[in-house]
Backbone bond lengths (Angstrom), bond angles and torsions (degrees), N, CA, C in turn:
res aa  C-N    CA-C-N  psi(-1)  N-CA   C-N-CA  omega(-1)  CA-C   N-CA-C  phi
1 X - - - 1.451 - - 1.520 108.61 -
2 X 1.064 112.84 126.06 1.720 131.88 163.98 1.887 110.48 -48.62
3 X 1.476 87.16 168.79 1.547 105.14 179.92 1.781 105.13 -73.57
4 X 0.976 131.48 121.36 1.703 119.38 -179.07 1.572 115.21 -98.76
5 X 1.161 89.03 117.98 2.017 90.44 -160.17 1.443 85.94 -57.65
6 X 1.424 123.85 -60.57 1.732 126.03 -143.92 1.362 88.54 -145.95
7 X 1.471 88.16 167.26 2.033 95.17 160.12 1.635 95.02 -78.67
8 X 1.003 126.94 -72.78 1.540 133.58 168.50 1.407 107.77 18.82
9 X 1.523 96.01 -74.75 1.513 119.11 -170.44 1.664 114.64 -52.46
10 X 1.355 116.50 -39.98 1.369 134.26 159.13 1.265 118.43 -32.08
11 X 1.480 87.98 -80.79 1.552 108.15 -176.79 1.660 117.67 -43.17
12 X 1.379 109.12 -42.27 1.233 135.07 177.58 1.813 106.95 -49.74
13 X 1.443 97.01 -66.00 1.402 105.53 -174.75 1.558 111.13 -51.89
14 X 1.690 119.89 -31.76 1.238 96.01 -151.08 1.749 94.17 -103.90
15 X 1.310 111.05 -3.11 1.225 133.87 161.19 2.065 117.67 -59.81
16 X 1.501 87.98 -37.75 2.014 96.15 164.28 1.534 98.19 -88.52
17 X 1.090 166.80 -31.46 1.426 153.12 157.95 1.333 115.29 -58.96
18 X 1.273 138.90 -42.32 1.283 112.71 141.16 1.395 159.72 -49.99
19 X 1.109 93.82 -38.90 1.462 114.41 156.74 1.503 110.11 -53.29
20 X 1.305 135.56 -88.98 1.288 115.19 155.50 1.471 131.76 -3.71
21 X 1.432 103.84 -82.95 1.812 80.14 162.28 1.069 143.50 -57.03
22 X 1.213 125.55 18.09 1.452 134.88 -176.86 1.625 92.60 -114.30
23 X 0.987 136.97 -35.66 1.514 136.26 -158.47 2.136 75.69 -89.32
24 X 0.782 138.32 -64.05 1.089 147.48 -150.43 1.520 100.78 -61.59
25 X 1.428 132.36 -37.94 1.433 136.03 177.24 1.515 108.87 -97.93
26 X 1.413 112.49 -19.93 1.439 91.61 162.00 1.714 119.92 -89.49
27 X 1.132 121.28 -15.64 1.215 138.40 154.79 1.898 98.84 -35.15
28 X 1.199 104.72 -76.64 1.469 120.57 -164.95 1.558 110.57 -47.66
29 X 1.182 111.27 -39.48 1.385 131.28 166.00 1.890 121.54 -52.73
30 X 1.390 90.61 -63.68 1.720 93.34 160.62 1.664 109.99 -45.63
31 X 1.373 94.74 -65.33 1.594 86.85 -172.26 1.617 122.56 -62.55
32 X 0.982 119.49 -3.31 1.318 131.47 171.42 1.635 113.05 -103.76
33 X 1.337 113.82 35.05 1.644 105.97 -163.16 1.885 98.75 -100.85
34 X 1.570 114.30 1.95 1.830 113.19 170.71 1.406 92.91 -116.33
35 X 1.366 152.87 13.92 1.041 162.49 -131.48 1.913 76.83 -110.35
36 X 1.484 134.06 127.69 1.131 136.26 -174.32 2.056 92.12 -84.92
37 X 1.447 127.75 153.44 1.226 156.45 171.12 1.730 99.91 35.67
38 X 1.597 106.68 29.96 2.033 118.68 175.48 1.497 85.92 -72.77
39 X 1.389 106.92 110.58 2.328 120.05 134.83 1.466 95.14 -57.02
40 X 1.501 94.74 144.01 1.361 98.07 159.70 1.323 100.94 -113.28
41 X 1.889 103.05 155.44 1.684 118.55 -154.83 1.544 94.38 -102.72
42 X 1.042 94.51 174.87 1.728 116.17 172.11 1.610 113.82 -159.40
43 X 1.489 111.03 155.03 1.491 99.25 139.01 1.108 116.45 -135.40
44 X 1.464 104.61 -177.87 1.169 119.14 -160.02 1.586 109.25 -126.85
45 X 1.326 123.74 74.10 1.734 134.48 163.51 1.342 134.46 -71.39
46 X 1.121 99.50 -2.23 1.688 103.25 -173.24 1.653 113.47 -72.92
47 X 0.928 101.07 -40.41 1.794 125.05 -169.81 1.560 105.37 -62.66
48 X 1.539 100.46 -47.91 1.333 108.51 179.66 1.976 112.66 -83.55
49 X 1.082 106.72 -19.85 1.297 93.72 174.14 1.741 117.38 -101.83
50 X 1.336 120.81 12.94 0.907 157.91 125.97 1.530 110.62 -13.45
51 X 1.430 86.58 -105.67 1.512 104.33 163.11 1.484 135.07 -34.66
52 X 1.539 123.23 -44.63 1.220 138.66 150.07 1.163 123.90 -37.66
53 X 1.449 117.71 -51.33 1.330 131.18 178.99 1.568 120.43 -77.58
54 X 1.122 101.86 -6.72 1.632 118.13 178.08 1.656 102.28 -101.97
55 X 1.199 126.07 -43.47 1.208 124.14 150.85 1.332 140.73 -25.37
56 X 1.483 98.34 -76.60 1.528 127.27 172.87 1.775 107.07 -39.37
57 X 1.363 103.29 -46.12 1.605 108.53 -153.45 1.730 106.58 -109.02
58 X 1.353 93.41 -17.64 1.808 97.00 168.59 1.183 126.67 -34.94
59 X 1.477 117.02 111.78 1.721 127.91 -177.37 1.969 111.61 -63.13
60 X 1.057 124.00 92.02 1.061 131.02 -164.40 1.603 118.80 -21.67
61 X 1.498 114.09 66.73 1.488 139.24 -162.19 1.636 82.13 -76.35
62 X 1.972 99.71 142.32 1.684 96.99 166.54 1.604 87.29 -81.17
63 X 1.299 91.12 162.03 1.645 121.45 168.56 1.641 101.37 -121.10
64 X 1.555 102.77 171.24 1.479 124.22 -157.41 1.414 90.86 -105.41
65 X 1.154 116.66 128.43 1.734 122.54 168.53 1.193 112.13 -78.81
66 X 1.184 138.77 140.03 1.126 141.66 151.53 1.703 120.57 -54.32
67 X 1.257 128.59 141.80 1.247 135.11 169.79 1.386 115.41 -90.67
68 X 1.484 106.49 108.94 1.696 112.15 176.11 1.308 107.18 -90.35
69 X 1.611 125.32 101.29 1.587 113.99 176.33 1.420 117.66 -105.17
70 X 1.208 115.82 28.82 1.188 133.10 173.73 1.684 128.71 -175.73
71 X 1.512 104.33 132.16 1.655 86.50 -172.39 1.026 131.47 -66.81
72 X 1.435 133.48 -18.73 1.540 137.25 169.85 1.294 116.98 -49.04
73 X 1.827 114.37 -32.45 1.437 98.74 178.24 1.106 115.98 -59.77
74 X 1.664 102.28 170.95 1.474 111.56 168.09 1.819 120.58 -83.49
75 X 1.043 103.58 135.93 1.825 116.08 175.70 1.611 105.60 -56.49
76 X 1.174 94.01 127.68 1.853 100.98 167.55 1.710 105.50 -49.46
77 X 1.355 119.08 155.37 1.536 123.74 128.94 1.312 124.71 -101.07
78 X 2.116 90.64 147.73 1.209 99.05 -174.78 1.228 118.26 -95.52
79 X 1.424 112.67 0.15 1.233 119.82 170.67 1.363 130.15 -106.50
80 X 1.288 115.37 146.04 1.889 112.73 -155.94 1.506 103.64 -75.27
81 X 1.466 96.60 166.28 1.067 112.01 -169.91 1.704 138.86 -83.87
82 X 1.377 94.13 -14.94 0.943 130.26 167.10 2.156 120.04 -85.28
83 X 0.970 119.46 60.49 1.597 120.66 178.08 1.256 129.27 -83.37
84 X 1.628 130.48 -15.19 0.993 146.84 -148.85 2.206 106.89 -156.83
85 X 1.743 82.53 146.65 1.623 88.48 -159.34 1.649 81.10 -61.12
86 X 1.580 112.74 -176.15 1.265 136.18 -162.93 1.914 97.47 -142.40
87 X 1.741 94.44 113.01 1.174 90.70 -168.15 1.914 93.25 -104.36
88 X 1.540 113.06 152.69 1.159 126.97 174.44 1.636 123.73 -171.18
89 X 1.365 116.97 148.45 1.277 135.79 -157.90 1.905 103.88 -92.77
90 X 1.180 97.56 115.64 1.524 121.82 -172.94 1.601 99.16 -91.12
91 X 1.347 91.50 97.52 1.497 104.35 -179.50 1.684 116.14 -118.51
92 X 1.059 117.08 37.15 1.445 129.71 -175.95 1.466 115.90 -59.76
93 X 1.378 111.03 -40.34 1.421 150.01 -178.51 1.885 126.16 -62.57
94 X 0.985 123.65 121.54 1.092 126.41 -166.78 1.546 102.41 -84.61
95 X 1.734 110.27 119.23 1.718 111.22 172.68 1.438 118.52 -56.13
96 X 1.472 110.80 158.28 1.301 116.70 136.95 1.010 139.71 -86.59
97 X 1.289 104.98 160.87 1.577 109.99 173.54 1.749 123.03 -28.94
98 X 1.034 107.90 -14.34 1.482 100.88 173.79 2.077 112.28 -117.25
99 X 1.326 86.48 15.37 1.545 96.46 159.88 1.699 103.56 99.82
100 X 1.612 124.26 -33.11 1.147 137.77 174.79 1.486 123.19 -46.12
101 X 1.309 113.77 126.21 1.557 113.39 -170.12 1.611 117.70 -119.60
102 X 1.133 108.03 22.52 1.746 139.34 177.55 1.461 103.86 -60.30
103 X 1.405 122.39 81.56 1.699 111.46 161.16 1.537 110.36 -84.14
104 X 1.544 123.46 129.84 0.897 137.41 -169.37 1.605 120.40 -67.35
105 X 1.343 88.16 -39.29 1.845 122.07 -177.45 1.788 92.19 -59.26
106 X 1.349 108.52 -64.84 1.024 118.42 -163.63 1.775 119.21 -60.05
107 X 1.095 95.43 -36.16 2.059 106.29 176.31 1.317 109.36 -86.30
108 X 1.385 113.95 -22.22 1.741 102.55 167.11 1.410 105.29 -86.33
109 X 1.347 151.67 -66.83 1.842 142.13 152.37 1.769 86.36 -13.37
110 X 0.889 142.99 -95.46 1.813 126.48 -136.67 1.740 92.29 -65.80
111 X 1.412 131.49 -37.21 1.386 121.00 -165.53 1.505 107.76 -78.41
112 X 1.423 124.16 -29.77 1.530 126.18 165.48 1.744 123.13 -57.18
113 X 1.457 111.49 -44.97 1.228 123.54 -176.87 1.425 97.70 -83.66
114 X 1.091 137.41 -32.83 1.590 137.89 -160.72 2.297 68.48 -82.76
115 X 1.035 146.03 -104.79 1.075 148.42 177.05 1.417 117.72 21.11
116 X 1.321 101.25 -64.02 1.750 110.92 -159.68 1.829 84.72 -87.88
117 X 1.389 128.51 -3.80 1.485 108.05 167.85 1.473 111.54 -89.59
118 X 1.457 115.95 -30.80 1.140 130.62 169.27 1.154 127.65 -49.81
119 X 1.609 98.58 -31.60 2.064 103.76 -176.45 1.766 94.25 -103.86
120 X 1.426 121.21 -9.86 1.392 119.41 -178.11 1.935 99.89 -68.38
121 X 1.452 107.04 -43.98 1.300 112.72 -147.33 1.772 85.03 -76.76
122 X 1.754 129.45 -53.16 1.065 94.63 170.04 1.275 134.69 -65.32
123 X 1.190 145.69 -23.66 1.646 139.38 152.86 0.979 97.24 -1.21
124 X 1.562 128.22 -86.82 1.296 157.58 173.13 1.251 100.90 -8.00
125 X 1.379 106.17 -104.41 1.428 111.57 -157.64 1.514 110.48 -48.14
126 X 1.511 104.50 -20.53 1.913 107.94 -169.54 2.010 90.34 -66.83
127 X 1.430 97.95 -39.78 2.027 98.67 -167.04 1.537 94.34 -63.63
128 X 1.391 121.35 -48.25 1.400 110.93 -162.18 1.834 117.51 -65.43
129 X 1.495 109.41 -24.21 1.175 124.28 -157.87 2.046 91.19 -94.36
130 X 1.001 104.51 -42.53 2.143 119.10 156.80 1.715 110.64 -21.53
131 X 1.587 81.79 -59.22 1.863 116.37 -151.20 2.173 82.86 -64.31
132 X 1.387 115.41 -74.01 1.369 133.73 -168.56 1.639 101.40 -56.88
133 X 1.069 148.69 -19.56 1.242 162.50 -161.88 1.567 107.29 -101.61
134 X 0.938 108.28 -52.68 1.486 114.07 171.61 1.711 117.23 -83.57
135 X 1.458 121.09 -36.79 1.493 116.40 136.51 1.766 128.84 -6.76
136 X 1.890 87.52 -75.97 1.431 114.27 -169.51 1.487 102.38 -48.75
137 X 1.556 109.83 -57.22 1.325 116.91 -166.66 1.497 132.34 -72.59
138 X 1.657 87.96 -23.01 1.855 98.77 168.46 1.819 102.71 -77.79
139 X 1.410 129.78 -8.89 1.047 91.55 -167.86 1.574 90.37 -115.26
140 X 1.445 129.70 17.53 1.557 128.05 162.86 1.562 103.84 -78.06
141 X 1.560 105.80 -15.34 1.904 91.59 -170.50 1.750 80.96 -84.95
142 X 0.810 149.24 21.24 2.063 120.26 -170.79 1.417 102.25 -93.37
């Protein structure tokens, strides 16, 4: 395991790997747009990183214990339920005649905006990694 600048920085990173996979299945989708009775896919990460991020940064709130009054029950989890992107078929769209429900309009708008978050998030990490760099270096001159 690496040095961890922030939770931020984390969150961030795993926030650019999704993203990627999202450019990567809507990609797949374009290219599948004469593909006869092709759904086009998506996912869906937000929800879950959401959650993460509510995690990560949670002000050490008490929580409610569960009551075990017997050992056979089952043990709560403490971990959510939600861990993994959520893949599903964006069918909003009226087929064609050959069964295909690929709007073109529509996967280039999600692959542009999925983009400019993609080049937002590196900004980011490029400013934060700027920010620690110039740190490093003010404190080799002392």
């Amino acid at each position: 395991m690496g040095i961890v600048i922030s939770q931020a920085h984390e969150l961030m990173k795993e926030a650019l790997n999704y993203r990627a996979q999202r450019q990567d299945m809507i990609a797949s989708n374009i290219a599948n747009a004469d593909t006869p009775f092709y759904r086009p896919r998506d996912i869906d990460f937000e929800h879950m990183l959401a959650e993460k991020k509510a995690a990560m940064f949670a002000k050490n709130e008490p929580t409610l214990k569960l009551a075990n009054t017997n050992n056979a029950h089952m043990h709560a989890s403490d971990t959510p339920h939600a861990t993994q992107t959520t893949l599903f078929f964006r069918d909003g769209h009226m087929a064609r005649n050959d069964g295909n429900s690929v709007d073109l309009d529509v996967e280039t708008s999600e692959m542009s905006k999925n983009s400019v978050m993609f080049n937002a998030l590196i900004a980011s990490i490029k400013k934060s990694g700027a920010t620690f760099k110039s740190v490093i270096e003010a404190s080799q001159k002392l």
